[in-house]
MIVO-434002 format. One record per residue: x, y, z of N, C-alpha, C in turn. Coordinates in steps of 0.2 Angstrom, whole numbers, plus 5000, padded with zeros to 4 digits. Layout:
XYZXYZXYZ;...
This chain:
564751185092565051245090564851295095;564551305098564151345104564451305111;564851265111564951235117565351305119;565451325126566251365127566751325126;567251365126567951325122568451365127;568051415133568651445136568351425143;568851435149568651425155568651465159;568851525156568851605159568251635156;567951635152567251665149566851615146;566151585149565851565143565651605140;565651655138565351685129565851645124;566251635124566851605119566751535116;566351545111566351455108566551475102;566651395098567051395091566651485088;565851455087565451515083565651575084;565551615093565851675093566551705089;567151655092567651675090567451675081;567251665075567151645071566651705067;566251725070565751775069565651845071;565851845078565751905082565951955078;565852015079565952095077566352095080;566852135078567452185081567152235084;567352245092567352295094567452325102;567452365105567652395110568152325114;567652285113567852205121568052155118;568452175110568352085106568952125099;569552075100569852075093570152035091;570052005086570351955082571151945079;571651925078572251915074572351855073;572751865064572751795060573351805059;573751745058574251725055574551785048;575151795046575151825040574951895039;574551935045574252005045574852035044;574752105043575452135041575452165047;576152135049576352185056576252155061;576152065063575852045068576252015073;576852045073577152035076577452035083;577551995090577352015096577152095098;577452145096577752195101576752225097;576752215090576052245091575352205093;575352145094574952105099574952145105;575352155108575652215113575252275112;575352305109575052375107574352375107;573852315105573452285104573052285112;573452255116573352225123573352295128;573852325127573652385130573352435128;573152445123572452495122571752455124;571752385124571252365131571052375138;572052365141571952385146571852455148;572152515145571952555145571352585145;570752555139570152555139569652515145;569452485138568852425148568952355145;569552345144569752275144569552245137;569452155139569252135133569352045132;569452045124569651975124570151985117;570751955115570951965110571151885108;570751875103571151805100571851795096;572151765096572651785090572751695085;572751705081572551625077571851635075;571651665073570651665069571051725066;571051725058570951775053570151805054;570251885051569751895050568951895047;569151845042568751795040568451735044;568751735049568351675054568651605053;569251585050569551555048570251545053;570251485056570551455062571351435058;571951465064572451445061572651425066;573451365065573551325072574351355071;574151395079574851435080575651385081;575451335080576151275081576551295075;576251305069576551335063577051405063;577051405070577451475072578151455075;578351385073579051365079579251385082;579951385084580151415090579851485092;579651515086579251605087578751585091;578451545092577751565096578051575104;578351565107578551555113578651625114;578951695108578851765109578351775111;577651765107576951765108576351755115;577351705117576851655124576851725131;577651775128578051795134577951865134;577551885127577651965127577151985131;576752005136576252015141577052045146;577452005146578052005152578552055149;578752045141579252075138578952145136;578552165134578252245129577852285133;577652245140576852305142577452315150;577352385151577352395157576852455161;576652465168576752425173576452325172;576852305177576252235179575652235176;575452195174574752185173574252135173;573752155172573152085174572852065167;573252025165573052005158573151925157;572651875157572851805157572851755149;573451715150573451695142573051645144;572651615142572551535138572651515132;572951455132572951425125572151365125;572151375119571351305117571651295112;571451225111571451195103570651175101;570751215096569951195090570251185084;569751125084569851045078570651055078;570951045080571751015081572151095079;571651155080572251205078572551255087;573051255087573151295094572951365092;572751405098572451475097572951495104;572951575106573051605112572551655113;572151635118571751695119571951755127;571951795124572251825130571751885132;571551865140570951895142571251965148;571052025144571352075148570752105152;570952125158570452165165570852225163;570152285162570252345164570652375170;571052405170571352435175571052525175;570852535184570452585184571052635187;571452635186572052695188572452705185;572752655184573652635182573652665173;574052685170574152715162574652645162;574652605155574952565154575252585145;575952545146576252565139576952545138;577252545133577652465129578252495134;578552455134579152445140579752455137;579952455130580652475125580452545124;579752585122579752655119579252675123;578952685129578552685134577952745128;577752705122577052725118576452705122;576152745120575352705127574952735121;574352685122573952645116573152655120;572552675116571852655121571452665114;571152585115570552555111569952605111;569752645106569252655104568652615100;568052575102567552565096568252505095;568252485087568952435086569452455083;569552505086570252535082570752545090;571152545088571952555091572052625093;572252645097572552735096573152745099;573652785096574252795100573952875101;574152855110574152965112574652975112;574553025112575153095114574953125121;575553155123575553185131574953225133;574453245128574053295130573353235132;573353185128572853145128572753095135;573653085134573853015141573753055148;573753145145573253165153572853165154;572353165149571753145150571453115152;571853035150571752975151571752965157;572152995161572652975168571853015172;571653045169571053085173570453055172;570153035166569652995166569752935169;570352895170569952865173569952855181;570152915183569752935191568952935192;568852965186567852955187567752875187;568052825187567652765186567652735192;567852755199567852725206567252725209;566752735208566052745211565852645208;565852625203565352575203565952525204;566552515207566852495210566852475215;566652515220566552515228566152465232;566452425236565952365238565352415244;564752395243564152425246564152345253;564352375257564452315264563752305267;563252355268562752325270562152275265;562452255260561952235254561452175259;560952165256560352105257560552055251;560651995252560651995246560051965244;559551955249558751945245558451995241;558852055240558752115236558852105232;559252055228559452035221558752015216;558852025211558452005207558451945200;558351895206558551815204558351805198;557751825195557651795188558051845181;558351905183558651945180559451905178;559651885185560151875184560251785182;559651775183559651685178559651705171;559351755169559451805159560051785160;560351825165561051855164561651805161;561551725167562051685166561751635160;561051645155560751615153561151645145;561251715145561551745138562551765139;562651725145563351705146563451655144;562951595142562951535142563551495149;563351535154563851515160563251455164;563551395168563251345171563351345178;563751395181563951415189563451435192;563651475197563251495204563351565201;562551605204562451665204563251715204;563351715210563851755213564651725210;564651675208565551665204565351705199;564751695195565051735189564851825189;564651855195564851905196565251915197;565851885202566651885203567151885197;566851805194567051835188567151875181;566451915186566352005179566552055184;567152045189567252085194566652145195;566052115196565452145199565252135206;565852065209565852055216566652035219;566752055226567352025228567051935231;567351905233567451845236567951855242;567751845249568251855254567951815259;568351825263568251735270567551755273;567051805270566451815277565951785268;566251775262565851745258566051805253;565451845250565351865244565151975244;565452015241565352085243565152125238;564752125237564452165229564852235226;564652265221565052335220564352365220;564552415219563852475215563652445210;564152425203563952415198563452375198;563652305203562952265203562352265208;562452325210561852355213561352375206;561652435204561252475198561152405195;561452365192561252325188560452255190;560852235196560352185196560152175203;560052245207559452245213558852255211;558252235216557852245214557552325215;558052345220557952415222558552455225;558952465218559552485220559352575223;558852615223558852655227558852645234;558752605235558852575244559552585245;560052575241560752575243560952635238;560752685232561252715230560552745228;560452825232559952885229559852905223;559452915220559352945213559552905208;559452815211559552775204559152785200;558752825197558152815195557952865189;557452855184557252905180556652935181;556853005178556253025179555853055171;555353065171555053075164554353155166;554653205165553953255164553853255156;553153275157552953295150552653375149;552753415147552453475148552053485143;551553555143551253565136551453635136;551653625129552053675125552653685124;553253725123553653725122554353725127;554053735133554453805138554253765143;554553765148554453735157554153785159;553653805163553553855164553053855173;553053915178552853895183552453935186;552453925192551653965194551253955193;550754015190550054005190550053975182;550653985178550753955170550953875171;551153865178551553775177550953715171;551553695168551353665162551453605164;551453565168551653495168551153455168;551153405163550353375161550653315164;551053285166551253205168551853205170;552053165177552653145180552853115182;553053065181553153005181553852975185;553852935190554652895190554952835191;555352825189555352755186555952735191;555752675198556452635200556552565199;557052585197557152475196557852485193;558252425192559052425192558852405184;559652445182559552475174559252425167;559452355168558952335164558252325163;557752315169557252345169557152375167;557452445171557152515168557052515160;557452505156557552515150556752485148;556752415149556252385147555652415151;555452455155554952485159555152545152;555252575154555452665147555452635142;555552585139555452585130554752575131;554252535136553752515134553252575137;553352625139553152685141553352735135;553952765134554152805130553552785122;553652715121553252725115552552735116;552152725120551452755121551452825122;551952845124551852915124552052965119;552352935114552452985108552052965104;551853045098551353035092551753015087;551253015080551352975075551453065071;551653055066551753095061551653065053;551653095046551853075042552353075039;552953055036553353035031553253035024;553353075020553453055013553953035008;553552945006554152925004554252944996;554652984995554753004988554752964983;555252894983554952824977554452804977;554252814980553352774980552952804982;552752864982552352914983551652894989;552052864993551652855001551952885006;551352915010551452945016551452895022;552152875023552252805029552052855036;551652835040551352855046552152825051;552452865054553052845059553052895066;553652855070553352895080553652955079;553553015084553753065083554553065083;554853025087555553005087555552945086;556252925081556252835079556652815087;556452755087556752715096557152705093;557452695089558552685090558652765094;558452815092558752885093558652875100;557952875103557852895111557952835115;558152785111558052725118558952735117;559352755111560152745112560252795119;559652845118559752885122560052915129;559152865131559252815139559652795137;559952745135560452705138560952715138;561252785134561852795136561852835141;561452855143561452915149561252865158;561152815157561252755161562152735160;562152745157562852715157563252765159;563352825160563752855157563452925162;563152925167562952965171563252945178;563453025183563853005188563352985193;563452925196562952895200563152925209;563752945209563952955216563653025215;563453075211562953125212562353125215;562253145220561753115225561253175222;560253145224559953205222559853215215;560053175210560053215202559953145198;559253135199558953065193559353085185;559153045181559153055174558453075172;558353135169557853175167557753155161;557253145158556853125151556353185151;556453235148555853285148555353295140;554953295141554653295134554153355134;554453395126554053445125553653425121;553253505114552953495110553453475104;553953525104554353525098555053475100;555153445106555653405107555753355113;556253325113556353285119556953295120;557153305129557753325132557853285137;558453235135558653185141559453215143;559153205149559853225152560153195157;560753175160561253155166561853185167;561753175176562353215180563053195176;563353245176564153225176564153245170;565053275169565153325162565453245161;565553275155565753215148566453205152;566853165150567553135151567953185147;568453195149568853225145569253235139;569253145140569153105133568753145126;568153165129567653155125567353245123;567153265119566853335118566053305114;565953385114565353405110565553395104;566153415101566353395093566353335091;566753285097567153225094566753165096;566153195100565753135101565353085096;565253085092565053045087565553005086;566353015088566952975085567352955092;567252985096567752955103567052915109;567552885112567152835117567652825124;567352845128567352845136566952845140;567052755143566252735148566352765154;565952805156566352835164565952775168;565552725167565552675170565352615166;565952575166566252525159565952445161;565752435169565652355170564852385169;564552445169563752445168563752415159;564052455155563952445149564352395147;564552355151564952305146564252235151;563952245153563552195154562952215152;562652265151562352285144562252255141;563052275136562952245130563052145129;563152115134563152075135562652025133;562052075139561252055140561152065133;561252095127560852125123560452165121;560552225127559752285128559952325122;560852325121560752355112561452325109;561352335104561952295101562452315100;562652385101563452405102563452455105;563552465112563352555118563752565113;564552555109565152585108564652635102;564252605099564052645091563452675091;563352695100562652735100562652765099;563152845099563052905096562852925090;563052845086563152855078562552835077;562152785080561552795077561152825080;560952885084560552935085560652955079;561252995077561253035071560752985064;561152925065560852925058560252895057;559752845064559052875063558752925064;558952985067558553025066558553075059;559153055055559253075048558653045044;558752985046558252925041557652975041;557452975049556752995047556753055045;556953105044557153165040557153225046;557453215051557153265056557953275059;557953335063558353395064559053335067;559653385066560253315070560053325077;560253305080560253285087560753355089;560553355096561153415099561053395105;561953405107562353375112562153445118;562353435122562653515127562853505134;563453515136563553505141563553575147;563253575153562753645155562853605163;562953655168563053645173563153575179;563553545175564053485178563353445173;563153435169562653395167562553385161;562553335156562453315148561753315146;561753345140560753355137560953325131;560353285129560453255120559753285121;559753325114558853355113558753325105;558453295104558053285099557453315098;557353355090556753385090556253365083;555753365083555353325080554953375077;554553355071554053395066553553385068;553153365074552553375073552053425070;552453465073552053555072551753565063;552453535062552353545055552253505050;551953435053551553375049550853365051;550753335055550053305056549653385056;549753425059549353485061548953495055;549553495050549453555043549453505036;549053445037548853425031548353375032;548053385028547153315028547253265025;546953205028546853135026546753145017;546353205014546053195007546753205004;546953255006547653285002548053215000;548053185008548553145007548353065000;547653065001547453014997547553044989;547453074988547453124981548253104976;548753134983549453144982549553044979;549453034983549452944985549352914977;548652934976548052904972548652924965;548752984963548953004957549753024957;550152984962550752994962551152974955;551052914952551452914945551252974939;550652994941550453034938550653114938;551253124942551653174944552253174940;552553234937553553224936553953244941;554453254939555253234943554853324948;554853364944554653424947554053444951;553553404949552853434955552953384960;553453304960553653294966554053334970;554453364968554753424971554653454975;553853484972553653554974553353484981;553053444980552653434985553253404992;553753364989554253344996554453445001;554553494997554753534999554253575004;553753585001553153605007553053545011;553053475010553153455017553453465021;554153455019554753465023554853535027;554453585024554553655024553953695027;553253645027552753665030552353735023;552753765023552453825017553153845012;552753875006553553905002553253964999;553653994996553354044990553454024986;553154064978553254024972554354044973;554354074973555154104974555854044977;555354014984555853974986555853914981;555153894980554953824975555453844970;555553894965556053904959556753864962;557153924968557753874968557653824970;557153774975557353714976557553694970;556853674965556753644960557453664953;557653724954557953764948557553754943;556953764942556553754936556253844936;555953834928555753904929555153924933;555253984933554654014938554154014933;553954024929553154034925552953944926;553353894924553253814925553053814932;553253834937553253834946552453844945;552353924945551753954944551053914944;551553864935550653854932550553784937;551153744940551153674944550753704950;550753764953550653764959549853794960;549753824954549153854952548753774952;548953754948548553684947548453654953;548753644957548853614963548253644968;548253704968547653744971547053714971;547053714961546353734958546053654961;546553604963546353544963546053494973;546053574975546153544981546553534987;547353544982547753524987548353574991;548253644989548553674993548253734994;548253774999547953855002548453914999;548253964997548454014996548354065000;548954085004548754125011549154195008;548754255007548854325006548154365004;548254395007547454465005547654474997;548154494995548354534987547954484983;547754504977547454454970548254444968;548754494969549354474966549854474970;550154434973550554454977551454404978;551954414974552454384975552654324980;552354364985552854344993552054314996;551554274991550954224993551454144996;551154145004551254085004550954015004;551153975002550853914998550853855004;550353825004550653765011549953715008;550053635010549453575009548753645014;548453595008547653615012547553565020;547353625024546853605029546653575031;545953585028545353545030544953515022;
C-alpha cells in the first residue's frame, strides 16, 4: 500500500491517496459529490494553478474509499478533455490514469504557473486555492493576483556558477528518502522544478540553494538568521547598549530550523501555569515552540531573499520575542486577514518543507501561533508590517509569574486545592493571571459579594499566601498579590 502508484510523484501510494489531509497541494473528488461535474473539476484545477500547484485526485471519496471511474461511460472521456475544454490560457497540467485493485482513478498533477492568471474559457471566472478551499475573485482581487505573483521570480532563477560539491548530500538522501523516490539526486530536483536539465547537464534555482547548499550564503547574502538577545525591555545604545548575546546562524533552511529549535529552546525560561481543574502549577517555556518555531519558519518561507543585506532577525527581550523578515506581506494578504488568507511569496521553499516534515501544514501556521499561545494563556500574537519588513511579537508573562510568587505558596495552593470552592479558586486564577487585584476588582471577576471577597482574602493573608501592599489600616484601593518570599 505504500508502494507509489504514480510515476510522476512518488509521494502517491494507495495509503496517501486514502489518508492524506486536504490541503493547499492535495484534493480529493469522488463519484456522486454534488456538482462534480467536468467544468468544476476545472474550477478546481485552476485555483491550483493559480496558487502553487498540486495533485487533485478524482475517483477517492472523501472517506478514502476508491471508485472506478469506468462506471462513468461515455462521460468519462469529458473528464479526460476538460484540461483542454474549460481552462484557458494553455497550461502545464498532466493527466494520468492508474488503476488500484481494478478501480480506474485520474490523477491530474498541476505545476504552479509564476506569471500567467488562469480561468474557465466559457465565463473567463478565475479561481485560487487557499489552505483547501476554492475561491472565486473578483477584479479587485485577480489584481492582486497578477501582482503577487511577480514577487515569486527570485527562487526561480538558475544560479550558473553553482559547485555542485556544495550540495548537501545527506540532506538531500532525507529528502529523496521522505519522497519515497528511488532516482538520482538531481532528477528528482528537476522534477520539483528545483533544477533545470540542459545539454551542459544540470542548473539549480535559488530555491535549491536556500534549501539544500551547504552554504547557500556563498551564493545568495543574508541567507541567514540572526538572534540578539537584549536585557530589558528596549534596544538600547552607547554607553546603555544592552545586548547580552549574538548569535548567527548560516546553513540552508532545514538546517537552520533544526540548528534554532535546538537553540531557541535553551534560551527561553520556564514560568508557571495554573491548571484550574486540577489545581497544579504546570512549569512551561516562556513561549510554546508551535508559536515561535511556526514563526521561524514562516518567515523562511515567506521572506524576500533578493533583499541583499537583511537577515531574519529573531530578537529576544524581557517581556517578548520579535521575529522579523524583509519584504511587505503580498497583497493577497493583510494584517487583518492573515490568520485566513495564504500567499507563499516563495512557494517551491514551503512546499518542500512541508514535504520533509519540519511542520505539518506551513498553510495553518498563522492559526496555530494564535492558538498556542491562547493555550498557554498569553497575550495574541501581533503582526506589523513597518519599513518594507514583517514582525510577529509575541509577549510573555515572565515579569509576572516566576518573579512574584514562592515555591511555599505554590505548595500550599497545590496541597489544599479540593479544599478550595468555585470562588476562592477565582480569586486565586485572577491574581495570577493579573499579578495583583483589589478587593474591588476580585468582586467583579467573581460577581460574588464583596464582604465574602473580604473574609476569602483576609484568610488568604492570615495563611501566608498573599501580601497586602498599602501604608492605610483601612484602605479600599490595598493591593493584594501571592506572597514573595
Amino acid at each position: 500500500m505504500n508502494t507509489p502508484i504514480s510515476s510522476k510523484n512518488s509521494l502517491i501510494t494507495e495509503t496517501y491517496l486514502r489518508t492524506q489531509k486536504e490541503n493547499q497541494y492535495f484534493e480529493r473528488k469522488g463519484l456522486g459529490e454534488k456538482d462534480i461535474k467536468p467544468t468544476k473539476i476545472a474550477e478546481e484545477l485552476i485555483g491550483m494553478l493559480n496558487a502553487d500547484g498540486g495533485v487533485l485526485v478524482f475517483g477517492v471519496s472523501d472517506n478514502g474509499e476508491f471508485q472506478d471511474l469506468r462506471n462513468l461511460g461515455e462521460k468519462l472521456d469529458g473528464y479526460r478533455t476538460l484540461i483542454f475544454d474549460f481552462i484557458q490560457p494553455a497550461c502545464n497540467i498532466e493527466l494520468e490514469e492508474v488503476e488500484v485493485n481494478g478501480n480506474l482513478i485520474l490523477l491530474f498533477h498541476v505545476e504552479q504557473e509564476l506569471e500567467r492568471i488562469f480561468c474557465r474559457k466559457d465565463n473567463e471566472d478565475v479561481f485560487l486555492r487557499v489552505l483547501d478551499t476554492n475561491r472565486k475573485l473578483n477584479r479587485d482581487r485577480i489584481k492582486k493576483l497578477e501582482y503577487d505573483k511577480s514577487i515569486r521570480r527570485f527562487e526561480e532563477e538558475i544560479v550558473a556558477d553553482f559547485d555542485f560539491a556544495d550540495l548537501d548530500q545527506d540532506l538531500l538522501n532525507e529528502y529523496k528518502a521522505k519522497l519515497n523516490y528511488n532516482g538520482e539526486v538531481l532528477d528528482l530536483l528537476t522534477k520539483r522544478y528545483l533544477a533545470k536539465k540542459n545539454e551542459n547537464g544540470y542548473a539549480l534555482k535559488n530555491a535549491s540553494i536556500l534549501l539544500f547548499a551547504k552554504d547557500p550564503e556563498k551564493y545568495i547574502p543574508s541567507a541567514s538568521v540572526r538572534y540578539i538577545r537584549y536585557d530589558g525591555i528596549a534596544a538600547l545604545t552607547g554607553v546603555n547598549h544592552n545586548v547580552v548575546k549574538d548569535e548567527r546562524f548560516e546553513n540552508n533552511i532545514p538546517r537552520l530550523i533544526s540548528e534554532l529549535r535546538t537553540f531557541l529552546r535553551a534560551s527561553f525560561r520556564d514560568y508557571y501555569f495554573l491548571d484550574m481543574e486540577e489545581g497544579k502549577f504546570r512549569k512551561v517555556p516562556e513561549y510554546p515552540e508551535e508559536a515561535w518555531l511556526e514563526g521561524v519558519v514562516n518567515a523562511m518561507c515567506h521572506r524576500s531573499y533578493n533583499v541583499q543585506g537583511s537577515a531574519i532577525y529573531i530578537k529576544h527581550f524581557d517581556d517578548r520575542l520579535e521575529i522579523s523578515n524583509s519584504g511587505p506581506l503580498p497583497s493577497q494578504v493583510t494584517i487583518q486577514n492573515i490568520k485566513t488568507e495564504r500567499f507563499a511569496r516563495n512557494p517551491r521553499i514551503a512546499r518542500v518543507l512541508e514535504d520533509m516534515g519540519y511542520v505539518r501544514q506551513l498553510n495553518e501556521g498563522v492559526s496555530r501561533i494564535y492558538e498556542s499561545m491562547e493555550k498557554s494563556m498569553l497575550s495574541i500574537p501581533e503582526y506589523k508590517e513597518e519599513n518594507g519588513n514583517v514582525y510577529l511579537i509575541l509577549r510573555n508573562k515572565i515579569s509576572e509569574h516566576s518573579k512574584t510568587i514562592h515555591d511555599s505558596v505554590i505548595e500550599k495552593i497545590e496541597k489544599n486545592w479540593e479544599l478550595y470552592n468555585v470562588t476562592q479558586r477565582s480569586i486565586f486564577n485572577y491574581l495570577f493571571l493579573n499579578h495583583q487585584a483589589t478587593i474591588d476588582e476580585l468582586t467583579k471577576f467573581t460577581a460574588i459579594n464583596i464582604n465574602t471577597i473580604r473574609s476569602y482574602v483576609n484568610k488568604f493573608q492570615e495563611e501566608g499566601l498573599l501580601d497586602r501592599i498599602s501604608e492605610k489600616q483601612r484602605d479600599k484601593n490595598a493591593i493584594y498579590m501571592f506572597k514573595k518570599h
